[in-house]
C-alpha positions as a Markdown table, in Angstrom:
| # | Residue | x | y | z |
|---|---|---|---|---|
| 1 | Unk | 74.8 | 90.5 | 61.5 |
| 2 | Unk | 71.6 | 91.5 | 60.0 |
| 3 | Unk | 68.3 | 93.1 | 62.4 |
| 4 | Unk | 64.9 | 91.5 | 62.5 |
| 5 | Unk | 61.9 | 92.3 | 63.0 |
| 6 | Unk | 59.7 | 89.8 | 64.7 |
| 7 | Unk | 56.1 | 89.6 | 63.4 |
| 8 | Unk | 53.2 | 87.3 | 64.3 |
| 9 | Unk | 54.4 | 84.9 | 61.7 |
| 10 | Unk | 57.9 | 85.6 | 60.5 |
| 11 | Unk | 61.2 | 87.9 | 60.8 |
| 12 | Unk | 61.3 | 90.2 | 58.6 |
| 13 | Unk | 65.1 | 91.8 | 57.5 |
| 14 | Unk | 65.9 | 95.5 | 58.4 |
| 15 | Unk | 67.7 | 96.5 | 55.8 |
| 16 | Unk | 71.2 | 99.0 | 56.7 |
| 17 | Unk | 70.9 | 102.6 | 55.3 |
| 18 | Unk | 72.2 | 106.1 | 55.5 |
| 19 | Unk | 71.2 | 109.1 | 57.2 |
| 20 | Unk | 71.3 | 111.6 | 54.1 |
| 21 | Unk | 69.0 | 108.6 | 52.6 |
| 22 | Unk | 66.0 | 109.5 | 55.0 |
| 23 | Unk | 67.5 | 113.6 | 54.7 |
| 24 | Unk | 67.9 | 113.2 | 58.7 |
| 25 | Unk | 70.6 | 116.3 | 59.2 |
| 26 | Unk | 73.8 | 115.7 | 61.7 |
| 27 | Unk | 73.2 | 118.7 | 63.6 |
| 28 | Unk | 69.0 | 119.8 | 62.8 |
| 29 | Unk | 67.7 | 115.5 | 63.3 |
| 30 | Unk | 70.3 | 113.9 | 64.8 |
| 31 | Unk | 71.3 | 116.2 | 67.6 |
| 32 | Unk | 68.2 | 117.5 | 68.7 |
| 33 | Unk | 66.8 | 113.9 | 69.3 |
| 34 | Unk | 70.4 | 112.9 | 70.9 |
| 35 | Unk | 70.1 | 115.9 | 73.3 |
| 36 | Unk | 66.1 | 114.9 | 74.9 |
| 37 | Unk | 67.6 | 111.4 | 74.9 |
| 38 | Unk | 71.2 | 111.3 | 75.9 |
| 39 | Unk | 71.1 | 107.6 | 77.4 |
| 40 | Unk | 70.8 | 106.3 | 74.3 |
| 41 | Unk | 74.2 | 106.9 | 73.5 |
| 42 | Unk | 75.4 | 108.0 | 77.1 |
| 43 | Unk | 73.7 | 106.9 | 79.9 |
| 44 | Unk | 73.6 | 108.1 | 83.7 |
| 45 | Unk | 74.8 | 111.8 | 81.6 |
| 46 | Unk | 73.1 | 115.8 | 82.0 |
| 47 | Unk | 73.4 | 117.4 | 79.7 |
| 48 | Unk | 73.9 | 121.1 | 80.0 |
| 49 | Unk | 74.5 | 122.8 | 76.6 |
| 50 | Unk | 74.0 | 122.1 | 73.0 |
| 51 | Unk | 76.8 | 123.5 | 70.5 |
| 52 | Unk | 78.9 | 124.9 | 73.9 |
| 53 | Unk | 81.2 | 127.6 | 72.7 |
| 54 | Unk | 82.4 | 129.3 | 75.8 |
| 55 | Unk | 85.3 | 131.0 | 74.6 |
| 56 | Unk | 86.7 | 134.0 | 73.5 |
| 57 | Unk | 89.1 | 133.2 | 70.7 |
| 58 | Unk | 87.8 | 130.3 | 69.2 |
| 59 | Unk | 84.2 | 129.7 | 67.0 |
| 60 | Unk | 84.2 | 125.9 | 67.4 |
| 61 | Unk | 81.9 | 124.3 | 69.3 |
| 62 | Unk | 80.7 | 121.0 | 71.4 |
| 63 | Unk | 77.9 | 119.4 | 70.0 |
| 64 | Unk | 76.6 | 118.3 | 73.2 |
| 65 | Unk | 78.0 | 119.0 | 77.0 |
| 66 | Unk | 76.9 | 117.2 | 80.2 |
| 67 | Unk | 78.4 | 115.1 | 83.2 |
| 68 | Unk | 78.0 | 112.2 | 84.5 |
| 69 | Unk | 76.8 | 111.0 | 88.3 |
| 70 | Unk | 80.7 | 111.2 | 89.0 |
| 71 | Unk | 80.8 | 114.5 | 88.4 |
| 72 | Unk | 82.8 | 114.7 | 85.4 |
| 73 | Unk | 82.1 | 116.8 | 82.4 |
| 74 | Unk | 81.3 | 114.6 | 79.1 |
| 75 | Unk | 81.9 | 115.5 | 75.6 |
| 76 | Unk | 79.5 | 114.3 | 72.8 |
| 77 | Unk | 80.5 | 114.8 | 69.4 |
| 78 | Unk | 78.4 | 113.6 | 66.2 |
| 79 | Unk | 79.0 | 112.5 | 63.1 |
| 80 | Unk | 76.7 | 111.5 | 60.4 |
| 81 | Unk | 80.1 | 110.6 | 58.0 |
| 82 | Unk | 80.8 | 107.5 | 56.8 |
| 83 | Unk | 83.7 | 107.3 | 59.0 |
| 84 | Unk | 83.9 | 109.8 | 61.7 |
| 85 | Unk | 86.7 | 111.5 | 60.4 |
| 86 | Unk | 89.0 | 113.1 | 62.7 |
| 87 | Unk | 86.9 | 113.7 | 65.4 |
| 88 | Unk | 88.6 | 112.0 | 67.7 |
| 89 | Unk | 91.2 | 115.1 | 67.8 |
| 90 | Unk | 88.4 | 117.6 | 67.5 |
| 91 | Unk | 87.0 | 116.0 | 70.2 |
| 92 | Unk | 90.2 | 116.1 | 72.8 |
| 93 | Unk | 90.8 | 119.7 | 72.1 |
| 94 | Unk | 87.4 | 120.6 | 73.4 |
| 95 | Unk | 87.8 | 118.0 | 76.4 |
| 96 | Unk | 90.9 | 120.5 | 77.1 |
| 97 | Unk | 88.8 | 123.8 | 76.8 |
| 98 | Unk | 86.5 | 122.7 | 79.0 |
| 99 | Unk | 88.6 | 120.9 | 81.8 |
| 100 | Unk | 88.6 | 123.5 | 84.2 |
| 101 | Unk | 84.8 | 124.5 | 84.7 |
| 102 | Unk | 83.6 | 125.0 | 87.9 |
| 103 | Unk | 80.3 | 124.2 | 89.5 |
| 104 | Unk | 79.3 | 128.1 | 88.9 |
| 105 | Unk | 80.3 | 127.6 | 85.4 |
| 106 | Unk | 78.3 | 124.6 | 84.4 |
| 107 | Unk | 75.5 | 125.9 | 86.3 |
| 108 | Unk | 75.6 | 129.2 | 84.6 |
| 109 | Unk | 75.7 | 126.9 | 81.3 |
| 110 | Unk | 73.0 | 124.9 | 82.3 |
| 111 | Unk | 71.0 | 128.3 | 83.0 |
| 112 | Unk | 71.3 | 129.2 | 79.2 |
| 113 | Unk | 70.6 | 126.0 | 78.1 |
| 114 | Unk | 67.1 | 125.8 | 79.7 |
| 115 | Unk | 66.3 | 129.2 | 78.6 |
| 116 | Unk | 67.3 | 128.4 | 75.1 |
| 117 | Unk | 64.8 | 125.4 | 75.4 |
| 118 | Unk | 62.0 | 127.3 | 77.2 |
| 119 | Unk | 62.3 | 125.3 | 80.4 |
| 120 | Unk | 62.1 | 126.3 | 84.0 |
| 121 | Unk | 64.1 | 125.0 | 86.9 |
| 122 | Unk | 67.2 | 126.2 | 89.2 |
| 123 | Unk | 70.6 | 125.2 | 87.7 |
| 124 | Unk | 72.2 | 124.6 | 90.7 |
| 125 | Unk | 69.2 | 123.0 | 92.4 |
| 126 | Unk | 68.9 | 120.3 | 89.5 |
| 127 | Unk | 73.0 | 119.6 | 88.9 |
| 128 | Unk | 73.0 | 118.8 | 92.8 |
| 129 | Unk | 70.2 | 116.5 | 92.5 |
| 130 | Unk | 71.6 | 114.9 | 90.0 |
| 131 | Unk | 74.6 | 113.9 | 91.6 |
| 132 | Unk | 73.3 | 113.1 | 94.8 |
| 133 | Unk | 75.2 | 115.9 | 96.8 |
| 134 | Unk | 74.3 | 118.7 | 99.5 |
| 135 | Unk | 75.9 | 121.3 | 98.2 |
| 136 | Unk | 79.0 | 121.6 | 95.8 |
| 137 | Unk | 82.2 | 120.3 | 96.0 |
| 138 | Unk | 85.3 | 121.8 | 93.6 |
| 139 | Unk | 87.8 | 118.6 | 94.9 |
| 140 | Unk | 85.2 | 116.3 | 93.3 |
| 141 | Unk | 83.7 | 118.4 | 90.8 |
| 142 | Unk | 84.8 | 118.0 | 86.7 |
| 143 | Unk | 88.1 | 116.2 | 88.3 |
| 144 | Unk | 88.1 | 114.3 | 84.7 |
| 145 | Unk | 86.4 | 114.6 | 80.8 |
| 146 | Unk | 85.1 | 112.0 | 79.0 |
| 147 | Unk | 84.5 | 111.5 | 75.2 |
| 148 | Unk | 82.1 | 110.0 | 73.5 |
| 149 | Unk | 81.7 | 110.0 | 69.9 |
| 150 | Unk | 79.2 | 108.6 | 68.5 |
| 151 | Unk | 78.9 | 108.0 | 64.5 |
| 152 | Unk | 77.7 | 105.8 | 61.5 |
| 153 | Unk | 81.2 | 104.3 | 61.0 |
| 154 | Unk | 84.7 | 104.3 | 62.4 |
| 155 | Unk | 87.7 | 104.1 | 60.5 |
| 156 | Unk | 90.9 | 101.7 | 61.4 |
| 157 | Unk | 92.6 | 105.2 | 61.7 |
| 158 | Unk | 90.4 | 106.6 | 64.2 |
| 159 | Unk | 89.8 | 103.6 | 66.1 |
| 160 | Unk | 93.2 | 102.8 | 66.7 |
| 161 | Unk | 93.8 | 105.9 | 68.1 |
| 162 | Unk | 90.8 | 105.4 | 70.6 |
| 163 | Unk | 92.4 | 102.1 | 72.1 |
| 164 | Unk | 95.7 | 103.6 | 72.5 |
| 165 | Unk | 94.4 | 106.9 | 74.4 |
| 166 | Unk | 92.1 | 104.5 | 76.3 |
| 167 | Unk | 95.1 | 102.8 | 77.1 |
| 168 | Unk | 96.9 | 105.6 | 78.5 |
| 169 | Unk | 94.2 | 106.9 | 80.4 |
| 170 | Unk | 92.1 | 108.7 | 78.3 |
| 171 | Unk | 88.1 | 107.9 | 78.8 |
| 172 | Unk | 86.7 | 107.7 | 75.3 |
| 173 | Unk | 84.1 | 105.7 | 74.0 |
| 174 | Unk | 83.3 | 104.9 | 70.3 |
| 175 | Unk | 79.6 | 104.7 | 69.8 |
| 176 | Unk | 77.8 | 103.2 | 66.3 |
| 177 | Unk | 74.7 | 104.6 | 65.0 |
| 178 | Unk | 73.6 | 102.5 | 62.2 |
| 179 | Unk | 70.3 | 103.7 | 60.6 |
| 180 | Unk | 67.5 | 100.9 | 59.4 |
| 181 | Unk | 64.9 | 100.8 | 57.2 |
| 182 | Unk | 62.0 | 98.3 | 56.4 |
| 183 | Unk | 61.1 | 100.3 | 53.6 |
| 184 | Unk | 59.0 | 102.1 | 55.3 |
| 185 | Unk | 59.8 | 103.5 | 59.3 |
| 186 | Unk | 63.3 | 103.9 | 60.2 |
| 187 | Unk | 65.4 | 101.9 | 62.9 |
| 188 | Unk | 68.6 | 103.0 | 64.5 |
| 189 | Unk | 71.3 | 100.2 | 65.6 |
| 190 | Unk | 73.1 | 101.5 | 68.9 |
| 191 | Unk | 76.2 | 99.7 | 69.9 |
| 192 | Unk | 79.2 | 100.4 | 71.7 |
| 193 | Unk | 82.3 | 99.7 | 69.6 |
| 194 | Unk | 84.6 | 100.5 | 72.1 |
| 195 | Unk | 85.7 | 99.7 | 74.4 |
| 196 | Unk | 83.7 | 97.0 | 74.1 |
| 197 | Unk | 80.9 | 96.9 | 77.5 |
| 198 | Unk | 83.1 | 93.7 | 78.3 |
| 199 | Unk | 86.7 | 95.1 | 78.4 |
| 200 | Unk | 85.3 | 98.2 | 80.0 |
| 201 | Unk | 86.0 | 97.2 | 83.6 |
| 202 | Unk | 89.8 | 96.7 | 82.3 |
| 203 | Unk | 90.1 | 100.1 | 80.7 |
| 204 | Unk | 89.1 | 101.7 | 84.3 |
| 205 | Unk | 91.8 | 99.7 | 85.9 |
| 206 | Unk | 94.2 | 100.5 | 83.5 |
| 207 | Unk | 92.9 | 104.0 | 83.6 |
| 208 | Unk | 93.8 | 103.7 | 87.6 |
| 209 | Unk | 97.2 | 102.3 | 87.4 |
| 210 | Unk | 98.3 | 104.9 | 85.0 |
| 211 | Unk | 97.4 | 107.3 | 87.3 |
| 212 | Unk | 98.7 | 106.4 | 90.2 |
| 213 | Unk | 102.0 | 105.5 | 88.9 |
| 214 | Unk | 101.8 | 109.3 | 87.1 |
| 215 | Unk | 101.6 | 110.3 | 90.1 |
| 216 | Unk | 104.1 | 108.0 | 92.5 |
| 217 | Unk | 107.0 | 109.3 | 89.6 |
| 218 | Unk | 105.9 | 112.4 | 90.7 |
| 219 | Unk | 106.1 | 112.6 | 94.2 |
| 220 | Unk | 109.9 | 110.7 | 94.0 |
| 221 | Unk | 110.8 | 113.3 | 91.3 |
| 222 | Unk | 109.6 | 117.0 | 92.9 |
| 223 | Unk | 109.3 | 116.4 | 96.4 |
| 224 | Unk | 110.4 | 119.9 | 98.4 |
| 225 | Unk | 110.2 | 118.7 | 101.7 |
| 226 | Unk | 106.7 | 119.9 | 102.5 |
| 227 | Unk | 104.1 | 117.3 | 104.6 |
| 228 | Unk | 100.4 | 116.8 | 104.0 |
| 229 | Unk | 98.6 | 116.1 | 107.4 |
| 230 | Unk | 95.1 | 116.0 | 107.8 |
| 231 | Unk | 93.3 | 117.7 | 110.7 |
| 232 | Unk | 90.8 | 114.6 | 110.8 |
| 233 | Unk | 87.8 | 116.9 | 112.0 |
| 234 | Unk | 84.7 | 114.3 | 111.2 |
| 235 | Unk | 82.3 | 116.9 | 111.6 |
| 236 | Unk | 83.8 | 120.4 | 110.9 |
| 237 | Unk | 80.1 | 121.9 | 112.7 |
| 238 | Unk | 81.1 | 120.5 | 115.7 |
| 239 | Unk | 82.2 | 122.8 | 118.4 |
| 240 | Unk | 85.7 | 123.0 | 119.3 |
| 241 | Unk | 84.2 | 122.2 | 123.6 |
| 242 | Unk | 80.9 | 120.7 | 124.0 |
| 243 | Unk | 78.5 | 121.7 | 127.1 |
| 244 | Unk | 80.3 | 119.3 | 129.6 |
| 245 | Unk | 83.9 | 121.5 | 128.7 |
| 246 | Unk | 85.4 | 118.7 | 126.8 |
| 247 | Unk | 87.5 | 120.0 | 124.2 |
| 248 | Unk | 86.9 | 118.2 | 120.7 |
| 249 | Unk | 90.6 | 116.9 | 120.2 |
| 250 | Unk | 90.9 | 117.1 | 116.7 |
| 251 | Unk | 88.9 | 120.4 | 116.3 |
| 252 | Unk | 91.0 | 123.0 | 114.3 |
| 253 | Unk | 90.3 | 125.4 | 116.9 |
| 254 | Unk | 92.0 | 123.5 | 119.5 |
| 255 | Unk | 94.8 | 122.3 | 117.1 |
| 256 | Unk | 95.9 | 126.7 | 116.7 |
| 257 | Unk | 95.1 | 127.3 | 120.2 |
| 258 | Unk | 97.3 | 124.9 | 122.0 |
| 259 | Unk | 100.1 | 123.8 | 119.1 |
| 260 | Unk | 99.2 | 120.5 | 117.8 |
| 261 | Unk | 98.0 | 118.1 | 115.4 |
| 262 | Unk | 96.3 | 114.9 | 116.3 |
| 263 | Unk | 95.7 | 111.0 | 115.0 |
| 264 | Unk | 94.4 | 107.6 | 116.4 |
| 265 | Unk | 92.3 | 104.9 | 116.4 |
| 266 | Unk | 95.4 | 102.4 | 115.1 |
| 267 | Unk | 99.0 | 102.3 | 114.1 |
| 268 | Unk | 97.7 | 103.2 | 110.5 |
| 269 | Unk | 96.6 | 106.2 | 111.6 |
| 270 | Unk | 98.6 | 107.0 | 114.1 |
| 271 | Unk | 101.9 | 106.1 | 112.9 |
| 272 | Unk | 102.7 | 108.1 | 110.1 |
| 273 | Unk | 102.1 | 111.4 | 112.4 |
| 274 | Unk | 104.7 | 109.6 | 115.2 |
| 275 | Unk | 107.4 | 109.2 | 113.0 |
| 276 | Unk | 107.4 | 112.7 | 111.6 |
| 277 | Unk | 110.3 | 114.9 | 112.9 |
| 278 | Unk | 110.9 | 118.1 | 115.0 |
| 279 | Unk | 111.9 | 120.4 | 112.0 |
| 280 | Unk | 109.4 | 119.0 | 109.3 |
| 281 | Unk | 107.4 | 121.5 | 107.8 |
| 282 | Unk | 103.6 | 120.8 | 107.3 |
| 283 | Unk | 100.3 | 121.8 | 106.1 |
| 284 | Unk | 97.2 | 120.9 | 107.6 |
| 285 | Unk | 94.3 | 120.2 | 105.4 |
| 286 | Unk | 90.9 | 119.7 | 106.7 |
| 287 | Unk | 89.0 | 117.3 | 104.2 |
| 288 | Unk | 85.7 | 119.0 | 102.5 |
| 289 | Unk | 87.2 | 122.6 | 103.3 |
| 290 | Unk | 90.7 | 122.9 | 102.3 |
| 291 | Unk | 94.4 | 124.1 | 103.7 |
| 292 | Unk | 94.0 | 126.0 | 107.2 |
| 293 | Unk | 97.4 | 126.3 | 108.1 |
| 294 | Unk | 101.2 | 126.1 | 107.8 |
| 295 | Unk | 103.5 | 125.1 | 110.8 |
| 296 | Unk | 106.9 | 123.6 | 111.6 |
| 297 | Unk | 107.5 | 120.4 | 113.8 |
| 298 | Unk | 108.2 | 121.6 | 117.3 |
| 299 | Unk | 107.8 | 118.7 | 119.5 |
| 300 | Unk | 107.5 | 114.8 | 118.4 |
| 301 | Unk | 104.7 | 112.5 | 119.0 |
| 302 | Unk | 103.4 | 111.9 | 122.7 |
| 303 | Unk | 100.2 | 110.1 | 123.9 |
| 304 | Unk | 97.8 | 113.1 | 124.3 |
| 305 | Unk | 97.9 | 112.6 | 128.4 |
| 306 | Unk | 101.6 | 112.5 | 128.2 |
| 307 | Unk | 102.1 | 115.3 | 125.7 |
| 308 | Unk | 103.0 | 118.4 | 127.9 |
| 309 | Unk | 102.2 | 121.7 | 126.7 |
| 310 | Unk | 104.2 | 125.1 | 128.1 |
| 311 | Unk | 102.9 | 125.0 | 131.3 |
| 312 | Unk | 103.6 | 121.8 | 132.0 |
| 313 | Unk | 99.5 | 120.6 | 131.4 |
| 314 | Unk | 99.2 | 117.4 | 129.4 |
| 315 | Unk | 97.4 | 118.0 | 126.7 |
| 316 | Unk | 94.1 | 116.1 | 127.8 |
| 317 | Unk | 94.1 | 118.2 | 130.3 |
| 318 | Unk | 93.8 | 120.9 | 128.9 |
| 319 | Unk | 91.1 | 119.8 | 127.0 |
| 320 | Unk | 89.5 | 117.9 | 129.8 |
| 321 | Unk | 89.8 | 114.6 | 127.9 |
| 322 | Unk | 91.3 | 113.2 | 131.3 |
| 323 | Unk | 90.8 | 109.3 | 130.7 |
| 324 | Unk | 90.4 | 109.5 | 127.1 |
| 325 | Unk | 93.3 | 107.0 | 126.3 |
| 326 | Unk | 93.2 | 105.3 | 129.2 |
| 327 | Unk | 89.6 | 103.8 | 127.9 |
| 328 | Unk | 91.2 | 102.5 | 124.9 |
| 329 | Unk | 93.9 | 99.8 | 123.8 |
| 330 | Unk | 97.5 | 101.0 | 123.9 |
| 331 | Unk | 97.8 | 100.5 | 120.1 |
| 332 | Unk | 94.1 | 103.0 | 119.9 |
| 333 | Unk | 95.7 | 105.8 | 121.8 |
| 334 | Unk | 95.4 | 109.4 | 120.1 |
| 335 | Unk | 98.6 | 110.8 | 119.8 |
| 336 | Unk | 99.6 | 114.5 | 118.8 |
| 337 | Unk | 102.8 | 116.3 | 117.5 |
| 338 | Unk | 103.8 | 119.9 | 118.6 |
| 339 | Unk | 103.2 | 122.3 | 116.2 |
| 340 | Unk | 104.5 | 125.8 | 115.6 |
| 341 | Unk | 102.0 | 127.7 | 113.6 |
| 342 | Unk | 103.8 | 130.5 | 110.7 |
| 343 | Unk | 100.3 | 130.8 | 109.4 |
| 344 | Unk | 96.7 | 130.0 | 110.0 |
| 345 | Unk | 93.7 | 130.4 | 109.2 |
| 346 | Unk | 89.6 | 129.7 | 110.4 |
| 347 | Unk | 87.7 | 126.5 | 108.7 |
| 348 | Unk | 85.7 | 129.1 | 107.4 |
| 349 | Unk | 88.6 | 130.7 | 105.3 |
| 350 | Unk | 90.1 | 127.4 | 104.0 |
| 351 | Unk | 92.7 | 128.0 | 101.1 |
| 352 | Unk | 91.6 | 125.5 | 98.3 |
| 353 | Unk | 91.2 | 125.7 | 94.3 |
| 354 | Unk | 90.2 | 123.1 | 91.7 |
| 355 | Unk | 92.3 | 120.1 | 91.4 |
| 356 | Unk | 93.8 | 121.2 | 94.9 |
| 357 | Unk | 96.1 | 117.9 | 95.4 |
| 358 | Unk | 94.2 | 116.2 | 98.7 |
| 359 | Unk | 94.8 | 112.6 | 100.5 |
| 360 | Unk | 92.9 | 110.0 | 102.4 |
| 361 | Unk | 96.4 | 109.3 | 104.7 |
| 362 | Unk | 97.3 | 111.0 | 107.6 |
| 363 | Unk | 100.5 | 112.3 | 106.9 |
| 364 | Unk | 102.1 | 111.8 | 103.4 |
| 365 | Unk | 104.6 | 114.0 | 100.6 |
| 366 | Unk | 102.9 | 116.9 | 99.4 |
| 367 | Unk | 104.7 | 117.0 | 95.7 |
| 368 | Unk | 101.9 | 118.6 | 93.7 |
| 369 | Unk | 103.2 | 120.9 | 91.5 |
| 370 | Unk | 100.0 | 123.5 | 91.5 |
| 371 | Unk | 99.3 | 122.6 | 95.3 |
| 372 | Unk | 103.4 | 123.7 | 96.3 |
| 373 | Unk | 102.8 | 126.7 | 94.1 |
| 374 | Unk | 99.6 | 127.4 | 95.5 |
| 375 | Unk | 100.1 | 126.6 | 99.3 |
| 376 | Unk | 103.9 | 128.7 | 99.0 |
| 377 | Unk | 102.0 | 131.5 | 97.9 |
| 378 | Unk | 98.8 | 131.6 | 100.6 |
| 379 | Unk | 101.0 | 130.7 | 103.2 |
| 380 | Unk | 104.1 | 132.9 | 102.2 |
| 381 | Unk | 106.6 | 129.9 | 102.6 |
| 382 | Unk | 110.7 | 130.3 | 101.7 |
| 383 | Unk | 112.7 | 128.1 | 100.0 |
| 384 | Unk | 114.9 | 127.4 | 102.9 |
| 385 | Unk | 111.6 | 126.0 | 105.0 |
| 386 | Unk | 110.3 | 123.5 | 102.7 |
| 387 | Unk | 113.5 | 122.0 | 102.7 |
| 388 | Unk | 113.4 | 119.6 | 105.8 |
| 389 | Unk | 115.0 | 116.0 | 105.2 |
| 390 | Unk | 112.5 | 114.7 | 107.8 |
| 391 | Unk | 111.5 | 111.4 | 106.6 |
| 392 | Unk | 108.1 | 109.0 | 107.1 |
């Protein structure tokens, strides 16, 4: 369809050009006015470095690097071409180059980019604003790349292959930029060829399945044996006693000192940890830190006031939490498993990397294969102990 324009008294036709028409450059026009205004073609994005080439044995480069308010990196290539040629694959290999950055990295590449522009401002300070967080956090940070290309025209070649890597899980988006004149000023024509705004919801979705199902084939094909259980600490600056001596049940503190882990608040919680078995071998994970200790099974599940601990003191107790289930309904009760600790360490000195494998469940598989590699290694576990057949 053609563009208007709308005068006092008529519409007057906008009439499709080129770039090289108007001698508007790819990299000297184009880019530049891209980078101060990113929305146009990427919206909600930061960008933090124009023609990023942070590598040692390669010269190419990303025409423009950011993320998004999710936190994942974004990368913009441009094309004035008629049809984009294959930028599509130029476009995944950087994606793959760039998939591990930390939050250090892209704040030391955002450093660089606002001294190359002559701007002031702290890195770190302005990436955390921009997402909304606190401080940083490497289990949400760059956990995905997306693609965008954007370009004067798309060819069935290159187009096709956007829909099937969309399709399998790939975020890429094909953006148009159709130059304008009126014989006079120049226009530019932004749309979004795909996936079209509409189907975009469906793409996410799809996006999602894959993924889980990626990883459910996983955890049935790789599974050692080893159990995820979260320490469930809602506020890891909480003491592990408050000033009237109760102990804080599920403080990590108090799960090392006496030998146990801890769940309640309903069956869903709860139940997963009471089904696992004397034998099982877990790792504790506290959410927002990272693994803080390696132990095996030593006693099954008992309501905390009926969960004995060596000399003979119910674990509530111990940790002066007397009444604490008998103020709430039997199916509300906190229970706690018996834990031997192999290896431990303070909140403080949790084991984590980037992409570390983490779950919102209580207790469930761990079949990551980095997380078994990395957790094996910090916490010096054989073969013939991640090999329970203890079941959920």
């Amino acid at each position: 369809m053609a563009i208007f324009e709308i005068t006092t008294d008529r519409l007057v036709a906008l009439h499709p050009t080129g770039f090289s028409d108007h001698g508007l450059r790819e990299r000297g026009d184009l880019q530049r006015l891209l980078r101060d205004q990113v929305d146009v073609i990427a919206p909600d994005v930061l960008v933090i470095s124009e023609e990023f080439g942070g590598w040692e044995d390669s010269k190419r480069r990303i025409d423009l690097l950011g993320i998004d308010r999710e936190a994942n990196l974004v990368v913009i290539e441009l094309k004035r071409t008629e049809d984009g040629g294959h930028m599509e694959l130029q476009a995944i290999r950087y994606a793959a180059m760039v998939s591990k950055m930390t939050f250090d990295k892209v704040a030391e590449t955002l450093a660089a980019h606002l001294a190359s522009q002559g701007r002031d401002g702290n890195p770190r300070e302005l990436i955390l604003d921009f997402l909304g967080w606190d401080s940083p956090d490497e289990e949400r940070f760059a956990q995905d790349v997306r693609i965008v290309l954007a370009s004067a025209e798309f060819s069935r070649e290159l187009t096709s292959a956007v829909l099937w890597l969309n399709e399998h899980g790939l975020d890429i988006r094909c953006v148009r930029l159709r130059p304008h004149t009126d014989g006079t000023r120049v226009f530019l024509d932004v749309q979004q060829i795909l996936p079209l705004p509409e189907a975009s919801e469906y793409f996410v979705n799809l996006r999602e399945k894959k993924a889980e199902e990626r990883q459910a084939r996983q955890r049935e094909s790789s599974w050692t044996g080893l159990w995820f259980v979260n320490v469930g600490m809602d506020d890891v600056d909480r003491p592990a006693v408050d000033e009237a001596g109760r102990g804080y049940i599920r403080h990590w503190e108090n799960c090392v000192r006496f030998g146990y882990v801890a769940a309640g608040g309903g069956p869903r919680y709860s139940g997963p940890l009471r089904k696992l078995e004397v034998g099982a071998p877990i790792l504790a994970y506290q959410k927002g830190e990272g693994y803080v200790g390696y132990g095996i099974v030593s006693a099954p599940a008992l309501p905390i006031d009926r969960f004995p601990l060596p000399d003979g003191t119910a674990l509530a107790a111990a940790l002066n939490q007397h009444d604490y289930n008998k103020s709430r309904a039997d199916s509300d009760w906190e229970y706690a498993v018996g834990v031997e600790w192999k290896v431990h360490f303070p909140l403080a000195d949790a084991k984590t990397f980037k992409g570390v494998f983490a779950n919102q469940n209580v207790v469930c598989k761990l079949s990551d294969v980095a997380t078994v590699r990395f957790v094996r290694d910090v916490f010096q576990i054989q073969d013939a102990e991640a090999s329970s057949d203890s079941a959920v």
